[in-house]
C-alpha positions as CSV (number, residue, x, y, z in Angstrom):
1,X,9.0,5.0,-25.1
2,X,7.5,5.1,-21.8
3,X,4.2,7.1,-21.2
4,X,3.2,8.3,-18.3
5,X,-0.3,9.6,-17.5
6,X,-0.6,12.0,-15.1
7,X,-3.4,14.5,-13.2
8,X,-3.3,18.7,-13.1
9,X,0.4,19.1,-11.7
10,X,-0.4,21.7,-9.0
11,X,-2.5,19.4,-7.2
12,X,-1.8,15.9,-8.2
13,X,1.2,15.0,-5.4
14,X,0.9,11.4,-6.2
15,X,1.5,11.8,-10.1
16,X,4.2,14.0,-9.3
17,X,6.4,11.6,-7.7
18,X,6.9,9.2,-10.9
19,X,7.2,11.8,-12.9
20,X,10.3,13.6,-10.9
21,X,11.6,10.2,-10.2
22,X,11.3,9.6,-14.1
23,X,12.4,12.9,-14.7
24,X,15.7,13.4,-12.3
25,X,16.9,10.0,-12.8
26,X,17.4,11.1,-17.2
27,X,15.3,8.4,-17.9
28,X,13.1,9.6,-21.4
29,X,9.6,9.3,-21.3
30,X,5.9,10.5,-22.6
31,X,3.8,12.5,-20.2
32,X,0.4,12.1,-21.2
33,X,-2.1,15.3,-19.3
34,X,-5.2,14.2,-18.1
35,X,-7.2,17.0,-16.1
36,X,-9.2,16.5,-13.7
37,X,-12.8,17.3,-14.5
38,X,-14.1,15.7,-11.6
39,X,-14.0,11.9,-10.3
40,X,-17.4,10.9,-11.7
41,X,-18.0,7.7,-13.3
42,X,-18.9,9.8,-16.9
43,X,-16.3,12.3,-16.5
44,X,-13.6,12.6,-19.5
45,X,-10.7,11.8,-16.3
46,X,-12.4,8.9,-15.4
47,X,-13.3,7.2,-18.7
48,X,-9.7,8.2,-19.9
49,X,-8.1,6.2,-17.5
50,X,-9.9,3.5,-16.8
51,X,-9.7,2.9,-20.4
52,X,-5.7,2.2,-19.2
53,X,-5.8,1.1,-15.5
54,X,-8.5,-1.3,-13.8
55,X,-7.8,1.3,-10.4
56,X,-8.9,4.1,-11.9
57,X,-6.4,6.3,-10.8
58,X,-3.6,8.5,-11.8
59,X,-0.2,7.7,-12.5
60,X,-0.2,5.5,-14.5
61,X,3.2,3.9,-16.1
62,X,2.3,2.2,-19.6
63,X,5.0,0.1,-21.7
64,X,4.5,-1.2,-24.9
65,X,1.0,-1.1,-23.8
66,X,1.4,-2.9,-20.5
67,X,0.5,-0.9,-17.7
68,X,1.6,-0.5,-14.3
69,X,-0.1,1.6,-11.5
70,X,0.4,2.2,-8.0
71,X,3.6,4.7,-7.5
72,X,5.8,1.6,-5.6
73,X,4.9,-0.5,-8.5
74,X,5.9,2.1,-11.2
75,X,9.1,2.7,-9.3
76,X,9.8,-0.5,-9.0
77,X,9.2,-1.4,-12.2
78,X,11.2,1.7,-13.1
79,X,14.2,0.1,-11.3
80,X,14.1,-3.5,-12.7
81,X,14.1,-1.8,-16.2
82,X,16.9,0.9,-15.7
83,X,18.9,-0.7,-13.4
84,X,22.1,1.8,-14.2
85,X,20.1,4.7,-13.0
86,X,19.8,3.4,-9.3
87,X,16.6,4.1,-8.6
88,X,17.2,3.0,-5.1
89,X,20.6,3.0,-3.1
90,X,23.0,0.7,-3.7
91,X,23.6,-0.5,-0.4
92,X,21.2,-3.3,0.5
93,X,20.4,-2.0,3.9
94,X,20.1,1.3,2.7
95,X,17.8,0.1,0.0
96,X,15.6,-1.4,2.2
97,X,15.1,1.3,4.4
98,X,14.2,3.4,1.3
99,X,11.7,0.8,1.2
100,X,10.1,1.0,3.8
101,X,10.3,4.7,4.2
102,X,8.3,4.9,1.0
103,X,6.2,2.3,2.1
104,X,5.5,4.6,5.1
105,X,4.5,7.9,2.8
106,X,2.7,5.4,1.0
107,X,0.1,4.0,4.0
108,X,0.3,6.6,6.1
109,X,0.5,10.6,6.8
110,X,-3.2,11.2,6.5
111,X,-3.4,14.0,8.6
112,X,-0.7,15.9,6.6
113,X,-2.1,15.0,3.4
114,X,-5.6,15.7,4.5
115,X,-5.0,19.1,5.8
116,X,-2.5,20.1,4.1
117,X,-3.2,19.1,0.2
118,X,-0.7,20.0,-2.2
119,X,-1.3,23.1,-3.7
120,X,2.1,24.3,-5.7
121,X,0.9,27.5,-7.0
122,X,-1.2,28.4,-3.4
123,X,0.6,30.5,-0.5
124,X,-1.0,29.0,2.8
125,X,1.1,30.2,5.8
126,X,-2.0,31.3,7.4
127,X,-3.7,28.1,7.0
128,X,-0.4,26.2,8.0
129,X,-0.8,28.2,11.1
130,X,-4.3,27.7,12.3
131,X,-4.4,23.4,11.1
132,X,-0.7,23.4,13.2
133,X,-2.5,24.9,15.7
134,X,-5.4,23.0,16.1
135,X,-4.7,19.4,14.7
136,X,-2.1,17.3,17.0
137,X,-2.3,14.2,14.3
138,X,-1.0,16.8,12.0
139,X,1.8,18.4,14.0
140,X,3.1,14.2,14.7
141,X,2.6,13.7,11.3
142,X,5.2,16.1,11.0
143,X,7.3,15.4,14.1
144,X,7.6,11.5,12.6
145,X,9.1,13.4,9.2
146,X,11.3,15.5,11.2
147,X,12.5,12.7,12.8
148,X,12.9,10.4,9.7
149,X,14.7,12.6,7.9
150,X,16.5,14.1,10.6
151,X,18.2,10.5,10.9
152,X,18.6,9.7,7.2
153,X,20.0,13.4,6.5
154,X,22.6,12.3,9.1
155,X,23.1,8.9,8.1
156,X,23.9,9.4,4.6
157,X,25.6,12.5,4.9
158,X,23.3,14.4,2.6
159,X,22.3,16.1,0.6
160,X,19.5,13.9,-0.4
161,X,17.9,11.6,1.8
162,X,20.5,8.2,0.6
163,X,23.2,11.0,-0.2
164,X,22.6,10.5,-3.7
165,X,18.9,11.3,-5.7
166,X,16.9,8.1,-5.1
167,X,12.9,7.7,-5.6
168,X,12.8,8.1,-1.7
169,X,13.7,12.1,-2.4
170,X,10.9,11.6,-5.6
171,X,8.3,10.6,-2.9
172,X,8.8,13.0,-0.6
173,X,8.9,15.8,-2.8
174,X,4.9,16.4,-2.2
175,X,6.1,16.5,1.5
176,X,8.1,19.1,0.5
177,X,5.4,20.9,-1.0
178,X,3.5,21.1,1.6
179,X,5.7,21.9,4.2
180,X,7.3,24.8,1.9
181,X,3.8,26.4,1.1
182,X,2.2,26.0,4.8
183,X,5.1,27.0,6.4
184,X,4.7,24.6,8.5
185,X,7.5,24.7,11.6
186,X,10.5,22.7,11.2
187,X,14.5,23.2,11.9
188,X,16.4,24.9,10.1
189,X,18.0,21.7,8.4
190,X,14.9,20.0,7.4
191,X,13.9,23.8,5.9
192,X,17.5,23.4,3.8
193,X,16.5,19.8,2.8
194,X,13.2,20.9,1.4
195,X,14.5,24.0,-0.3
196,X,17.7,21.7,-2.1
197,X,14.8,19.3,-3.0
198,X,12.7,22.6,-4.9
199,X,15.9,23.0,-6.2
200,X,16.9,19.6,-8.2
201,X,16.0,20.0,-11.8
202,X,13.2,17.9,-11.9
203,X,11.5,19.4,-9.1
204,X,11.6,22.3,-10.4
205,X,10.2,21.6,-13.8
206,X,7.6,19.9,-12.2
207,X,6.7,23.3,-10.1
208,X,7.0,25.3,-13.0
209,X,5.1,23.4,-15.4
210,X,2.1,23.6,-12.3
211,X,2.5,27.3,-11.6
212,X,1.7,27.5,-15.4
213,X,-1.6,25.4,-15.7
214,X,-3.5,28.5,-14.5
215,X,-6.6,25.6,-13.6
216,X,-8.3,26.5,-10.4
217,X,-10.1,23.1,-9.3
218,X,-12.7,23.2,-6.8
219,X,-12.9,20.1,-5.4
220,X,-9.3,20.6,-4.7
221,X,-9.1,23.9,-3.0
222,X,-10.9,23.2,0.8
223,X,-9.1,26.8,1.6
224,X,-9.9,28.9,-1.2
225,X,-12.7,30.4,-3.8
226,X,-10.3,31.2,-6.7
227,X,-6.6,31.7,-7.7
């Protein structure tokens, strides 16, 4: 069976996209926890996983002890495995601009992610407000979302991105995260998008199993003491 190693779930947004891809597309696999302690060279995160990947870094996808990192790689490798569970869309143009909307999360966003770090269990409107109102990388981080999803909404028809559950709804589902708990201003359609993402099972177990971790880490809260 396929393992999957994975940091704290209410903060890790890059683990979490494997894992709902993994998880919404039926295909069975092993989560393996590994908390983060801190980054240090020493530290039991660190020496757990680069005992599995030269990067470092969580996820991490291991089969029959080969491992794959990097979450394009994993979902690609995902896809060449279980090719019945169409990863991506069908249609080859579609599929590509999956791609390369992926690509996209993947390379850029910085302002979004920087200012806005995941934090499932956290309620940030307030925060939202005052980084929306003082950061205009941020608020066209979020315009070029709108935009992007604005198109592929009306492209495919809904009521995922490709019409159908595909890894580009798994990686964007962080997105969602963020956008849900800063309250961060979008239309109304993009709100709906995001709230039928929170609702696809896998999403969902996801946020649940991170509202129950009750592990408050510092170095990932910039906005807050304690839970």
């Amino acid at each position: 069976m396929l393992k999957l190693y994975v940091g704290n779930k209410n903060y890790s947004s890059w683990s979490m996209r494997p894992w709902v891809l993994l998880k919404q597309a039926g295909i069975p696999f092993e989560e393996v926890m590994v908390y983060f302690d801190s980054f240090d060279r020493d530290s039991v995160f660190k020496e757990t996983i680069n005992a599995i990947s030269p990067a470092g870094r969580v996820p991490v996808l291991v089969d029959d002890g080969f491992a794959v990192w990097d979450t394009l790689s994993i979902a690609e490798y995902v896809a060449e495995k279980f090719p019945e569970k169409n990863v991506w869309p069908k249609d080859a143009k579609a599929r590509a601009r999956a791609r390369s909307v992926c690509a996209e999360m993947h390379s850029g966003f910085s302002a979004l992610r920087g200012k806005c770090p995941m934090n499932i269990e956290a309620q940030l409107p307030q925060i939202g407000a005052l980084v929306w109102r003082d950061h205009a990388d941020l608020r066209n981080d979020v315009q070029r979302i709108v935009t992007m999803w604005s198109g592929l909404l009306e492209a495919s028809k809904g009521p995922m991105l490709f019409g159908e559950f595909s890894n580009a709804d798994a990686y964007f589902a962080p997105v969602c995260m963020r956008i849900k708990n800063y309250a961060l201003p979008v239309p109304g359609h993009i709100t709906d998008y995001v709230r039928r993402v929170c609702a696809l099972p896998g999403v969902k177990a996801w946020m649940d199993d991170a509202l129950a971790e009750k592990k408050f880490v510092d170095f990932d809260e910039p906005y807050r003491t304690a839970r």
